[in-house]
C-alpha positions in Angstrom: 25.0 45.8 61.4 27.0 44.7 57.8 27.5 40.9 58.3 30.8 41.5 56.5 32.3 43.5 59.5 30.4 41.8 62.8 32.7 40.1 64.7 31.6 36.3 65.9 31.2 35.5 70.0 34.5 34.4 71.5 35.1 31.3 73.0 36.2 32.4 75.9 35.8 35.3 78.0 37.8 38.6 78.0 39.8 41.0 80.8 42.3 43.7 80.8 45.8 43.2 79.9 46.7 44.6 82.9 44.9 42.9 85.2 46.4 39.5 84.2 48.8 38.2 86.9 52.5 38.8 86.4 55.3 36.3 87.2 54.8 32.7 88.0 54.3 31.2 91.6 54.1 27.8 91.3 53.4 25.1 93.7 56.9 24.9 95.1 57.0 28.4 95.6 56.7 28.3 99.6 59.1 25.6 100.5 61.8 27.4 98.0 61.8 30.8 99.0 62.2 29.7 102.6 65.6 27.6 101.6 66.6 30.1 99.4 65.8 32.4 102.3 68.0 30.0 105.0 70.8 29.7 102.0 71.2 33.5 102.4 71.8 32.9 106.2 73.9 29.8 105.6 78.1 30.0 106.5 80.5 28.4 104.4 81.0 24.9 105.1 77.0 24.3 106.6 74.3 22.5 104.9 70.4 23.0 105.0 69.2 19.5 106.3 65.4 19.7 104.9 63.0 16.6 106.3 62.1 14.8 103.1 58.7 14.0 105.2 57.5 17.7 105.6 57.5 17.9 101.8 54.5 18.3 100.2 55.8 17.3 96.6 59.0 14.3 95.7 62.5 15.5 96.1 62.7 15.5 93.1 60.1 17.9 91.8 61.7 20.0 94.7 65.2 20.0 93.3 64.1 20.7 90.0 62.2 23.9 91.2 65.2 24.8 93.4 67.2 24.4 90.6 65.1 26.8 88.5 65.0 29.3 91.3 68.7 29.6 92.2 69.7 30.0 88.0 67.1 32.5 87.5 68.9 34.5 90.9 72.3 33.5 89.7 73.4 31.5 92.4 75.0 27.6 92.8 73.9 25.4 94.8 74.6 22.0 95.6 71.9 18.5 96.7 72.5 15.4 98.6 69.9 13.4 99.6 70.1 10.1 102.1 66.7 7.9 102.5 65.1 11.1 105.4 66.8 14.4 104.5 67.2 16.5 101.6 70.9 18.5 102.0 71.4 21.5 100.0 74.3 24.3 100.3 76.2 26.9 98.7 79.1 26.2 95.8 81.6 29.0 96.7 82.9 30.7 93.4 86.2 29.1 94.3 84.8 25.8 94.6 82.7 26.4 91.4 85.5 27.0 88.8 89.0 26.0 90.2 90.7 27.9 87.7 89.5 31.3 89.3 91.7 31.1 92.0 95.2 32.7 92.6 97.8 30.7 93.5 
């Protein structure tokens, strides 16, 4: 073997490109699919009224995830929080840009 052209041991070791796991599903991923799942089900003018002590993570490492799941779908939603409950529910496009609507 030329000692020009042998390649050195990696650091680390090696797998197919394609079996290297797609997409990310991060810690929050349960309890944010299941409100973004109930927001689907939701009517106008109803909030989700989430116990702050089933959460696993803060409120607000929870928000921020829901808040990265709903702009990646393209949807508004909206928080409130009191000292037990964690409220979330849908912004209507009307309510989202006042402008839009016909008088």
């Amino acid at each position: 073997m030329n000692p020009r052209t042998a390649k050195a041991p990696g650091h680390f070791k090696t797998m197919a490109q394609a079996s290297v796991p797609q997409g990310r599903k991060g810690k929050h991923q349960k309890i944010v699919s299941t409100i973004l799942s109930d927001l689907g089900k939701l009517q106008d003018g109803s909030a989700i009224k989430v116990p702050l002590a089933e959460l696993l993570e803060s409120k607000e490492k929870v928000r921020s995830a829901l808040n990265r799941a709903t702009r990646k779908a393209g949807r508004t939603v909206a928080t409130a929080s009191d000292a037990n409950f964690l409220y979330i529910w849908n912004v209507s496009a009307s309510r989202e840009n006042p402008k839009a609507q016909t008088p």
